[in-house]
LUMDO-502087 format. One line per 10 residues: number of its first residue (from 1); their letters; for each residue x, y, z of C-alpha. Coordinates in steps of 0.25 Angstrom, whole numbers. Example, Ala and Ser with C-alpha at 12.3 -4.5 7.8 and 13.67 -1.06 7.14 Angstrom:
// LUMDO-502087
1> as> 49 -18 31 | 55 -4 29
// end
This chain:
// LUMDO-502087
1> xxxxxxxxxx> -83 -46 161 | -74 -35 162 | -61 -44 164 | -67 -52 150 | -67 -39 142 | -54 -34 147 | -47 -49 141 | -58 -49 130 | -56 -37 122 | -39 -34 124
11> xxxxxxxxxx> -39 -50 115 | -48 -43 105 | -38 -32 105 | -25 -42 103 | -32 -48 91 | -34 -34 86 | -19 -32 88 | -13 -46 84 | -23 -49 72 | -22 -63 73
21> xxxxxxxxxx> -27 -72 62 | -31 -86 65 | -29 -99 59 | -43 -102 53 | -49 -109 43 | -55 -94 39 | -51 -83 29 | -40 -74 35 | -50 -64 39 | -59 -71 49
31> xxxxxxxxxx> -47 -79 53 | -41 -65 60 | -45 -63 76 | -47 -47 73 | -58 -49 63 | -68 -55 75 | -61 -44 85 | -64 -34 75 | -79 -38 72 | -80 -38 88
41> xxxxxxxxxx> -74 -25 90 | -85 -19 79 | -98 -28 86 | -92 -22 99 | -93 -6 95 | -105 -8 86 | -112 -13 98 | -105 -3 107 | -110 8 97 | -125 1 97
51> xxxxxxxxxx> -125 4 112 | -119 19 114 | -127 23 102 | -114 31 100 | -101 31 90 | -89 37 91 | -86 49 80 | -73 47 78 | -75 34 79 | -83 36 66
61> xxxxxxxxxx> -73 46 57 | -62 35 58 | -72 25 52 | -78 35 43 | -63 41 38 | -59 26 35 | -76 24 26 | -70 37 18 | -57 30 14 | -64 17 9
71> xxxxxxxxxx> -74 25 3 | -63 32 -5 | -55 18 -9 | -70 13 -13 | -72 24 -21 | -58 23 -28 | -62 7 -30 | -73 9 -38 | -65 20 -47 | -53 12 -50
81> xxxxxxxxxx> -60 -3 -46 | -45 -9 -43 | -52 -19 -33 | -43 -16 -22 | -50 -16 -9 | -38 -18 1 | -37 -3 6 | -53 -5 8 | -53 -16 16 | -42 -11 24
91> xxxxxxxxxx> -50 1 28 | -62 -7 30 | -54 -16 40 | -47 -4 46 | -62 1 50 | -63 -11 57 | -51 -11 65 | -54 3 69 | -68 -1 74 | -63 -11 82
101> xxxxxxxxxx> -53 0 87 | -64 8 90 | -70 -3 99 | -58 -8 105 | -54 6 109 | -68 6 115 | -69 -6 123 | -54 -4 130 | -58 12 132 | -70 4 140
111> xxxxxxxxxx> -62 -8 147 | -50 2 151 | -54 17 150 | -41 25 150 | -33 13 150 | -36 8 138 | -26 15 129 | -16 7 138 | -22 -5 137 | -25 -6 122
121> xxxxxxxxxx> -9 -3 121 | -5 -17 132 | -14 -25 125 | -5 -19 110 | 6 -22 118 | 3 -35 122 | -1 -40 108 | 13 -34 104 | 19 -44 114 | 9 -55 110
131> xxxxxxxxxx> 13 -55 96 | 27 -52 99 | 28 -63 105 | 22 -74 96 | 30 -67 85 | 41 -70 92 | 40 -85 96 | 35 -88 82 | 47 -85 77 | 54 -92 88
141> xxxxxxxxxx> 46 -105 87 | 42 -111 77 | 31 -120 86 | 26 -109 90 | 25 -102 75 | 17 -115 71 | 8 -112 81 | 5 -98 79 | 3 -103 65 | -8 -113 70
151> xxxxxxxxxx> -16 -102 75 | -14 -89 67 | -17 -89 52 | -5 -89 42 | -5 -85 29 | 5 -93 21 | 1 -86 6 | 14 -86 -2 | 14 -70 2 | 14 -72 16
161> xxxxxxxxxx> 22 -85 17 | 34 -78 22 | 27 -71 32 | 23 -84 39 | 36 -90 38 | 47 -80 39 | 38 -70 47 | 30 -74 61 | 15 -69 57 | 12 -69 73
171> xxxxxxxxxx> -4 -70 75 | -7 -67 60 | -7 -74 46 | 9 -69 40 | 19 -60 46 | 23 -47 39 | 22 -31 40 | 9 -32 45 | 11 -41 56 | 25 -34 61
181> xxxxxxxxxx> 20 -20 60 | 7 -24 67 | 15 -31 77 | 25 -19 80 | 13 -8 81 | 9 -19 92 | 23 -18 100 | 25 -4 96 | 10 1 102 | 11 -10 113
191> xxxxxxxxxx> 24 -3 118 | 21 12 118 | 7 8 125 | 15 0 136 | 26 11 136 | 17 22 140 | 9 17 150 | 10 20 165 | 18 8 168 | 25 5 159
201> xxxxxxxxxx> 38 13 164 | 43 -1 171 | 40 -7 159 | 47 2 150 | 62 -6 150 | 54 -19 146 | 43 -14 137 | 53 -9 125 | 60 -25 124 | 45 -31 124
211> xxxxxxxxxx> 40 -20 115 | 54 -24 104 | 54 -36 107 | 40 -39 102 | 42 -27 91 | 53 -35 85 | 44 -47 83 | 39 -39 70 | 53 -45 65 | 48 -57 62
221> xxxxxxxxxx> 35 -52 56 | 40 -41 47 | 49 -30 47 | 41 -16 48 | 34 -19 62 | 47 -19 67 | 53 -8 62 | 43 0 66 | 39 -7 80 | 56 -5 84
231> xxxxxxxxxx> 56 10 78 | 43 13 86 | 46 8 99 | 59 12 100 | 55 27 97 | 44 25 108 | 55 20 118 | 64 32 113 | 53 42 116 | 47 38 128
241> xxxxxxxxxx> 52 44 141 | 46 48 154 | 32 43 151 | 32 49 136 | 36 50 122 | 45 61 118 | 50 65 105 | 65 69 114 | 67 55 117 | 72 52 101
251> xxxxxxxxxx> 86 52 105 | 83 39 112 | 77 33 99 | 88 36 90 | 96 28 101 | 88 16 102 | 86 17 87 | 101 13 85 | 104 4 97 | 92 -5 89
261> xxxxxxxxxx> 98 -2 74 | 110 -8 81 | 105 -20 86 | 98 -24 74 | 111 -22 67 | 118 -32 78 | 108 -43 75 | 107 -41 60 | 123 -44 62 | 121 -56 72
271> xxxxxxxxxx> 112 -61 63 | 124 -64 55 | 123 -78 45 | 109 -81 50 | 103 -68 46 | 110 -74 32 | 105 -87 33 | 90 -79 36 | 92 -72 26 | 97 -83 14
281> xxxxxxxxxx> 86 -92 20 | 73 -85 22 | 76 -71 12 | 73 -58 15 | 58 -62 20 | 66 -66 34 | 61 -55 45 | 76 -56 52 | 81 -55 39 | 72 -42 34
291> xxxxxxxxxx> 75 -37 46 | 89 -37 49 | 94 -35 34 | 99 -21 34 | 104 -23 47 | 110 -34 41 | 116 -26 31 | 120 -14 41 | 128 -24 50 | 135 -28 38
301> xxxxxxxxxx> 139 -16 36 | 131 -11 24 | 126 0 29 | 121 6 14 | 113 -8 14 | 105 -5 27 | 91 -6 20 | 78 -12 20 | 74 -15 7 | 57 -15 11
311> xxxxxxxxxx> 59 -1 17 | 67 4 5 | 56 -2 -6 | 45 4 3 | 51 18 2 | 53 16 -13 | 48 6 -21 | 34 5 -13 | 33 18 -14 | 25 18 -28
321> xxxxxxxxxx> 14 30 -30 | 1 29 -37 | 4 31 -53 | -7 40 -54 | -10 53 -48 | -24 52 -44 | -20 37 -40 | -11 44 -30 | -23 56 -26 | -34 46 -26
331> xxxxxxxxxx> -29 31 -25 | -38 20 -34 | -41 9 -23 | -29 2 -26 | -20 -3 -16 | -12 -14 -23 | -20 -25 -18 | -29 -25 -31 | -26 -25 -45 | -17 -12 -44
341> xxxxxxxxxx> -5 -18 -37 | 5 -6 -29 | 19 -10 -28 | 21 -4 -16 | 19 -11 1 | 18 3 5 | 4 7 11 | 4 20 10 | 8 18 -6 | -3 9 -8
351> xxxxxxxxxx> -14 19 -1 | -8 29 -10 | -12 20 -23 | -24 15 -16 | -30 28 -9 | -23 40 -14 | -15 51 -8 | -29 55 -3 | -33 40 4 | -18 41 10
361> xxxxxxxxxx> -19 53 16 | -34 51 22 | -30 37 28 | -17 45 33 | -24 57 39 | -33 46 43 | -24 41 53 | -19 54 56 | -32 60 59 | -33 48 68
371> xxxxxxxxxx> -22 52 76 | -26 64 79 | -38 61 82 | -30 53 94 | -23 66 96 | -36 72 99 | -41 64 111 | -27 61 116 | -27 73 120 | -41 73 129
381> xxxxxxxxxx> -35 61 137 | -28 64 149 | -26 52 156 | -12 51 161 | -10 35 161 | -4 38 146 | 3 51 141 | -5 56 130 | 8 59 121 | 10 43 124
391> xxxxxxxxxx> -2 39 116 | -1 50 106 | 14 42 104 | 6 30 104 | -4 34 93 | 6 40 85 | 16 27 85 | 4 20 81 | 0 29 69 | 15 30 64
401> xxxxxxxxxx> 15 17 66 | 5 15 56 | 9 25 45 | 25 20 45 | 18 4 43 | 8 10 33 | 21 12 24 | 21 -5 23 | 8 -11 24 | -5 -4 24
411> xxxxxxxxxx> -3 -2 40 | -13 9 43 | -24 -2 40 | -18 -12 48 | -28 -17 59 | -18 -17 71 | -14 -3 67 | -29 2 67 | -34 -4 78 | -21 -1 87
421> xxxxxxxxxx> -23 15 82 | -38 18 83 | -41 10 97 | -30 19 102 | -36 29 94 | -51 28 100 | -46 24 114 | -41 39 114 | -52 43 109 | -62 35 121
431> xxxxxxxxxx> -50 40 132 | -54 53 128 | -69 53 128 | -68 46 141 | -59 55 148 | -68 67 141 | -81 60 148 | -72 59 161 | -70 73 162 | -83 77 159
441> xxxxxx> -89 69 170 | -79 75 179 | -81 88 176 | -97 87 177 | -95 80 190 | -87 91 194
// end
């Protein structure tokens, strides 16, 4: 029984992770795996509460801070009536997912007791691998694409057509920001966790090629998983020495940084008439082509044309505040899915127009309360298989990860952000309690 649990619940976990969506004759929503993990994870803690009697409090305020936030959008609904229910179903949903973090982190803390925070992170880095991999082959193999396709769910809508046929959309319905930067948190999570464990030191010279080579995978679904997977990993290599992370070992990062620059610079030039003939034939939608443009441009010689045109619109176009003033203090519900479109893809410009400075700052305090609240029991652990400052690295990389990817898409609500954060989070959290109830036993033993 044990052995069945021990394959049983790291599946439930990858489905969590890789959110694949089946091809059924359903509605999209009961034809994704996570929508049964999820209801199992909720049954599992409901009956798990029904037998202890008992419920974590912290547990509770996370739950409860996330009630107050809806509860504030509702009350701004039936004020301004704009019909726009997307930041409230987002919520909703987020609560879900951090329920079935809380049960997930339960169930591992029970199967593997202080190994569990390693576990959670081979089973991340495993599913980096896993999806790595299958992005890979289907863009190598077009059999292999058709079948993928057979099995997972595509959404050819005229919006998302390109996604499908320029970009590889892996396990889910199209490719795009949501899939790359999902898949890059995977490879840049699944390699600090494997980095910082006991044996990884023999591992050390192969895990950083696995962890790119997998990280650059995102390439072919869309561009800002990459760039923040690289950048993230490649600080992580920089800084880690002798078993830890240290700010000292920057020097190295700057380095690395502009032996990569170069190489991109080298293929962009290799590239030569087919990167044209890419570009002439499929547009700028091409993910060699958005990626390599400015180096492109830079091994050319144009250096003044060095650019990204999305990063340059984000930080200036997209960057459109609310016309009112109480609209920016209180927000009216409105998050430019409705009736009240927002020329802006920026998420943090939408939360402003939706929620108000005040929304935006509680769901960033939010976060950042959440962090701390890690800080707190990290500190109670002393188990010396993981470094403390290693998973306070680890948690902060996850966070910033979040907050940089919120700039795109509404990425603080994304389901593999959540759960990946708060089962780390309340893992910590049951190491703590368990190592608290060790030394209390001792001592009355004692």
């Amino acid at each position: 029984m044990e052995k069945i649990k021990k394959i049983f619940f790291p599946i439930l976990i990858s489905i969590m992770l890789l959110t694949p969506i089946l091809n059924l004759p359903l509605t999209t929503f009961f034809k994704s795996l996570d929508i049964y993990v999820n209801i199992f994870f909720i049954f599992f803690i409901l009956y798990t509460f029904f037998i202890q009697k008992k419920i974590n409090k912290y547990f509770l305020k996370i739950i409860f801070a996330l009630l107050i936030l809806i509860i504030y959008l509702i009350i701004l609904e039936l004020i301004f009536q704009l019909k726009d229910y997307s930041a409230i179903s987002f919520l909703f949903r987020s609560i879900i997912t951090i329920i079935s973090s809380y049960s997930c982190a339960y169930i591992l803390s029970n199967l593997y007791k202080n190994s569990s925070i390693s576990y959670f992170g081979k089973i991340i880095f495993i599913c980096s691998i896993i999806q790595g991999f299958v992005i890979w082959v289907s863009l190598l193999s077009n059999p292999f694409r058709d079948f993928m396709s057979f099995f997972f769910y595509r959404d050819f809508s005229n919006e998302n057509q390109h996604l499908i046929m320029l970009r590889v959309p892996g396990f889910v319905d199209s490719g795009g920001d949501g899939l790359s930067m999902n898949h890059g948190l995977l490879c840049v999570v699944g390699f600090i966790s494997m980095l910082t464990m006991k044996k990884a030191k023999s591992a050390f010279r192969v895990l950083p090629f696995v962890a790119i080579f997998s990280a650059i995978a995102c390439l072919f679904t869309g561009r800002t998983g990459l760039y923040m997977s690289l950048f993230l990993i490649i600080l992580s290599i920089s800084l880690y020495k002798n078993g830890k992370f240290s700010i000292f070992n920057l020097s190295r990062f700057i380095l690395i940084i502009f032996i990569v620059f170069s190489v991109f610079v080298f293929f962009a030039n290799a590239l030569g008439d087919y990167g044209t003939e890419l570009k002439n034939e499929y547009g700028f939608e091409h993910p060699v082509v958005r990626f390599l443009k400015g180096f492109m441009n830079f091994s050319s010689g144009e250096i003044d044309s060095y650019q990204d045109d999305t990063i340059i619109a984000l930080t200036t176009d997209h960057v459109v505040f609310p016309n009112t003033f109480l609209r920016f203090i209180f927000g009216n519900n409105s998050f430019g899915t409705a009736n009240d479109p927002i020329p802006s893809d920026v998420g943090y410009i939408k939360y402003l127009h939706g929620m108000g400075f005040i929304g935006l700052f509680y769901i960033l305090s939010f976060f950042i309360l959440c962090y701390l609240f890690i800080k707190k029991f990290l500190n109670k652990i002393t188990i010396n298989f993981y470094l403390n400052n290693n998973i306070n690295y680890l948690i902060i990389i996850v966070l910033l990860y979040g907050f940089i990817g919120h700039y795109k898409i509404y990425y603080l609500t994304s389901r593999v952000f959540l759960f990946i954060f708060f089962t780390y989070l309340f893992m910590i959290y049951n190491m703590s309690k368990s190592e608290k109830n060790t030394n209390t036993q001792n001592y009355l033993l004692n």
